[in-house]
C-alpha positions in Angstrom: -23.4 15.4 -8.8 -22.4 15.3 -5.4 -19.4 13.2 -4.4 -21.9 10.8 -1.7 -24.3 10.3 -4.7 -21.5 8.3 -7.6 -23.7 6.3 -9.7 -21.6 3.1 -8.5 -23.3 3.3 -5.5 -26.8 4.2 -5.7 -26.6 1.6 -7.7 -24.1 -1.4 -6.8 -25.2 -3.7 -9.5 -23.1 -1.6 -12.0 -20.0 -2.0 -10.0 -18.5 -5.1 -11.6 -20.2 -5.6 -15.0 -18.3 -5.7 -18.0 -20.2 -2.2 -19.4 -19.3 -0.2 -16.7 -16.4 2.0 -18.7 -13.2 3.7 -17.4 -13.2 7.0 -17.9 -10.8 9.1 -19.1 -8.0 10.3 -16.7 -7.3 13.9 -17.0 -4.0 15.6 -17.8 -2.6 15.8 -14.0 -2.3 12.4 -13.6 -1.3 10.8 -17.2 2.0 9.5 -17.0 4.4 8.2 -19.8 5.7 4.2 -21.1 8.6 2.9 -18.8 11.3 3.1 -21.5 15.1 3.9 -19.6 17.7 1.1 -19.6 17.8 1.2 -16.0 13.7 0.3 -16.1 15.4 -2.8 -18.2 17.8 -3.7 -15.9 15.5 -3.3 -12.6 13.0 -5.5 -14.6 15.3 -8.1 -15.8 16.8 -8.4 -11.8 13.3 -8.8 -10.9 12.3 -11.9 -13.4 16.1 -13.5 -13.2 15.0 -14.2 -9.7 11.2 -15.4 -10.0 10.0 -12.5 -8.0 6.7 -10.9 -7.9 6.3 -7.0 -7.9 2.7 -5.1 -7.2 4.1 -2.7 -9.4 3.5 -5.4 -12.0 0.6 -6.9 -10.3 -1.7 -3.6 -9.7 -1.2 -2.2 -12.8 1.1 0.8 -11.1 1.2 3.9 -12.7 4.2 4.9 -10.6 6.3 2.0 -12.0 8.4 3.8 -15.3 9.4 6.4 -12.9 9.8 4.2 -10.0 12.0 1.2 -11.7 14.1 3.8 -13.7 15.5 4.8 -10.2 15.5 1.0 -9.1 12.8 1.0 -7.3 10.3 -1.9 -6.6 8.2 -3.1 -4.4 8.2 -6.8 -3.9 4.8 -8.7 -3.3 5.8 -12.0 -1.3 3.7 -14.9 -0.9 2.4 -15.5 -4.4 -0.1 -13.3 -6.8 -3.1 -14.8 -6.2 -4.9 -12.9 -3.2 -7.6 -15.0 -0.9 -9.5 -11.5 -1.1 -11.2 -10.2 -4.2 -11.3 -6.5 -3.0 -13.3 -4.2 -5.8 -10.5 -1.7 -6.3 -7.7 -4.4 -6.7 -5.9 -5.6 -9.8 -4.5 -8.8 -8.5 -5.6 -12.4 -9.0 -8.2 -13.5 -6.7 -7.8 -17.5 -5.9 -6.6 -20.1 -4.2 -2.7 -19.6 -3.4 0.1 -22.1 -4.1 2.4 -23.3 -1.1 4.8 -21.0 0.1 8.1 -20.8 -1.1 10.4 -21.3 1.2 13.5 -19.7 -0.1 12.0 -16.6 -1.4 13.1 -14.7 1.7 16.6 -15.6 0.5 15.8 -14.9 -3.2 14.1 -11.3 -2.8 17.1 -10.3 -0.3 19.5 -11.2 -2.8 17.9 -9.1 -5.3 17.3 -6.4 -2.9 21.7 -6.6 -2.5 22.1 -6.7 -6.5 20.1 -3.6 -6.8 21.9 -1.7 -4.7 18.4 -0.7 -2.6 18.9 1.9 0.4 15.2 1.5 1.2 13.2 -1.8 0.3 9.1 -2.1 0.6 7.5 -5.6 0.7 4.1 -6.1 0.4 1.8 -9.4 0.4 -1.5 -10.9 -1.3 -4.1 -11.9 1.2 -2.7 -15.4 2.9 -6.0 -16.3 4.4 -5.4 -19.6 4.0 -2.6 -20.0 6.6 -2.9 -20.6 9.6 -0.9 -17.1 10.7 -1.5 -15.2 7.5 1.7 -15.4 6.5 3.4 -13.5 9.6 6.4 -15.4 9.8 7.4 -15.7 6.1 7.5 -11.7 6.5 9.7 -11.9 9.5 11.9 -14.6 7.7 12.1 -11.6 4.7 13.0 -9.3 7.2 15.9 -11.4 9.0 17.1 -12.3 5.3 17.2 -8.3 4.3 19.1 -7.8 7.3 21.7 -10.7 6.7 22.1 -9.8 2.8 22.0 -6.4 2.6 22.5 -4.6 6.1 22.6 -1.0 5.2 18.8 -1.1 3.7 16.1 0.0 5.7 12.7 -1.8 5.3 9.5 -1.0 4.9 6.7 -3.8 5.1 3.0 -3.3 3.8 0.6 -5.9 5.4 -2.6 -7.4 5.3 -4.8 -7.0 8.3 -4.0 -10.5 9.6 -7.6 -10.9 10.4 -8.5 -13.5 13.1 -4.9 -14.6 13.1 -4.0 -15.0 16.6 -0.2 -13.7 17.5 0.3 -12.7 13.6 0.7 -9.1 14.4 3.8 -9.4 17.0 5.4 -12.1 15.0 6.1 -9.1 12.5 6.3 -6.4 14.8 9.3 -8.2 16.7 11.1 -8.8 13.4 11.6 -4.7 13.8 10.2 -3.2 10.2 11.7 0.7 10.1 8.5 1.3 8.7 5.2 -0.7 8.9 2.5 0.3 6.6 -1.2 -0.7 6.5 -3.7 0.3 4.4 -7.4 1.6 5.6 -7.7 2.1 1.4 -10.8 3.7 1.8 -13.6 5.5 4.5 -16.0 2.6 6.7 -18.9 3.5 4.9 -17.7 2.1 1.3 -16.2 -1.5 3.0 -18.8 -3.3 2.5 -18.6 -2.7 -1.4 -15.1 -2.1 -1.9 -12.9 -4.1 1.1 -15.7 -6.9 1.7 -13.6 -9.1 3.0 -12.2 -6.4 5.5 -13.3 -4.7 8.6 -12.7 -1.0 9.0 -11.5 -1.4 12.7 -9.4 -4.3 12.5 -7.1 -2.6 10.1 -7.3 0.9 12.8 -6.6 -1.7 15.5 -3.7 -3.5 13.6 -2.4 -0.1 13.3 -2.4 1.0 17.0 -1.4 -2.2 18.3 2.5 -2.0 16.3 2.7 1.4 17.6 1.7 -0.3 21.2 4.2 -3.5 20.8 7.2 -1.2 19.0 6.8 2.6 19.9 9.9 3.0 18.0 8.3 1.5 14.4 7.0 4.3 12.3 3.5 3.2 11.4 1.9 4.4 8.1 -1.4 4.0 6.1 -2.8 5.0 3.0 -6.3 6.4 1.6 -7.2 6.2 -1.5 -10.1 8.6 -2.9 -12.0 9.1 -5.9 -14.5 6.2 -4.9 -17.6 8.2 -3.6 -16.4 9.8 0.2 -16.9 12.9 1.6 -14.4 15.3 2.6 -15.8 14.7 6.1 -15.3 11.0 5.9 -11.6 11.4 4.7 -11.1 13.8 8.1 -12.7 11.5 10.5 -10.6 8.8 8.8 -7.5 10.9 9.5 -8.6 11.3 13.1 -8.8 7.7 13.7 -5.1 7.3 12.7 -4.0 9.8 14.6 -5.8 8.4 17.9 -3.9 5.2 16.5 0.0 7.1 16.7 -0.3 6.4 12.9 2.8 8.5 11.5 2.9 8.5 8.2 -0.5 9.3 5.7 -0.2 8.7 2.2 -3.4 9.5 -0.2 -3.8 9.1 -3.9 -6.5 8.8 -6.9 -8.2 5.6 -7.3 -7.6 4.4 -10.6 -10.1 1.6 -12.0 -8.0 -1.2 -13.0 -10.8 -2.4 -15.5 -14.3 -2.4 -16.6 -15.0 -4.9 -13.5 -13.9 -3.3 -10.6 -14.9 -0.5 -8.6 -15.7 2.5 -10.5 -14.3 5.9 -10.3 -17.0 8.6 -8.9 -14.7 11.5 -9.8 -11.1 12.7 -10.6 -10.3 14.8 -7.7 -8.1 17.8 -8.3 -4.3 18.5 -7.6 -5.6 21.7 -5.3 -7.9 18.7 -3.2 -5.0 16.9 -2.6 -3.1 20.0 -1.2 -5.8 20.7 1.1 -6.3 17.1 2.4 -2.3 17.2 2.7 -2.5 20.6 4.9 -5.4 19.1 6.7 -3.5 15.8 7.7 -0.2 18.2 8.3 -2.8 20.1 10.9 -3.6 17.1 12.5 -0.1 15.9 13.5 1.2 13.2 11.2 4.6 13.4 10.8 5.0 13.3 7.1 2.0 13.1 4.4 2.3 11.9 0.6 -0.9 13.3 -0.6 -1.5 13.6 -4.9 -3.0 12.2 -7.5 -0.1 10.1 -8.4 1.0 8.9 -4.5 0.9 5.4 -3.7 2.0 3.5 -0.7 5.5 2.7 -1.7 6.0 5.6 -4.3 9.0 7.9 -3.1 9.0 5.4 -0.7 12.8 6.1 0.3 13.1 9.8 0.1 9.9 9.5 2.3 11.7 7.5 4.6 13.9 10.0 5.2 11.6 13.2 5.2 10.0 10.8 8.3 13.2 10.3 10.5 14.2 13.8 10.0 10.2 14.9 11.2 10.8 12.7 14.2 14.5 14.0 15.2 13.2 17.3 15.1 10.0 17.3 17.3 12.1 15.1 19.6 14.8 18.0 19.9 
């Protein structure tokens, strides 16, 4: 079956109902129960301080590996999303109020871990009035006051028809601001409804107009139905964007309702998508069945300030 032809989309009425089974993940991307004592302790630091990880939230796969090394990444501003996108795991709803010391909370946990490199993520804030731009730059300034040696990395939603969101975060000065495009324009409508293909492309290129300096990143995530074509002309649209940083992974179907998987694609895909990205001119690419936005997410970091000292030698 070709990949444009997944029965998910010829016919969209299967998409969401309760019979529409996960399939079976193959060998390459099965990954063992979180069971070290550090996994303990990075969870317990976590729920001492009433904070709110996607690794939790979206069912991570990453998150054993990831915790055992103290690695998290922290989801402000809730976990219930405005958004119900079809390839997402977290609680669709209406939001509670904000909290307003969770800045101060999450930076103290940040400090307690010991974190050389901290990602933040939100849910969908579409009920406020700015999307929740300046809680992020209030996390920001707090990571900065608590725990000065950590650089930051911030995941965003697209801040749609939020006047003046977008440079209320860019001037807080991420190191690293990351938005996802998730998937190719063709599948929004069914998978990102509530999203539009070039508002995330212009979020993207307007940081890397307001901050040259910000390394801006985005993530794919395949397995849903797109061509190998698509995913290029995707790449080429971050690119004309200054996007730095590519990261692209397997969807995994979270459960019987949500989006379901056209195909597992191979380890030897990924390498070839990653050389392809590498060809275009992003400065670092993340590209396997296992990569997420935030996983390796520090060593990554690094990997992408060496890639930029380098070309600017």
């Amino acid at each position: 079956m070709a990949i444009t032809d997944a029965p998910a989309l010829r016919h969209p009425e299967k998409r969401n109902r309760p019979d529409n089974p996960i399939q079976r993940k193959p060998d390459w991307i099965r990954v063992k129960a979180p069971t070290s004592p550090v996994y303990r302790e990075t969870r317990d630091i976590v729920r001492e301080n009433g904070l709110v990880t996607v690794c939790e939230e979206a069912g991570c796969p990453n998150i054993g590996e990831c915790w055992a090394q103290k690695h998290a990444t922290f989801m402000v501003m809730g976990d219930t999303c405005t958004r119900a996108c079809a390839f997402c795991n977290v609680a669709t709803g209406m939001p509670k109020p904000l909290d307003p010391m969770e800045p101060v909370k999450l930076a103290g946990a940040v400090a307690k871990l010991g974190l050389n490199h901290v990602v933040v993520t939100s849910v969908d804030r579409d009920d406020l009035a700015d999307g929740g731009a300046a809680h992020f730059a209030a996390v920001i300034e707090r990571l900065r006051e608590f725990a000065p040696g950590v650089t930051i990395e911030i995941l965003t939603p697209d801040f749609k028809d939020k006047a003046g969101a977008i440079e209320v975060v860019a001037a807080a000065k991420p190191d690293v601001f990351n938005h996802n495009m998730e998937t190719v324009p063709r599948l929004y409508p069914g998978i990102r409804p509530g999203a539009r293909y070039f508002t995330s492309l212009e979020l993207l290129h307007r940081v890397k107009r307001l901050e040259p300096l910000t390394f801006t990143k985005s993530g794919l995530m395949v397995g849903l139905g797109e061509s190998r074509e698509e995913v290029h002309q995707v790449m080429d649209d971050l690119r004309a964007a200054n996007v730095d940083f590519l990261t692209i992974g397997q969807y995994l179907q979270p459960t019987p309702k949500h989006a379901a998987i056209d195909r597992f694609v191979t380890p030897d895909e990924f390498k070839s998508y990653a050389a392809a990205a590498r060809g275009k001119g992003f400065l670092m690419v993340s590209s396997s069945p296992l990569t997420r936005s935030s996983y390796h997410a520090d060593s990554d970091f690094e990997s992408l300030r060496a890639a930029r000292e380098a070309q600017l030698r």
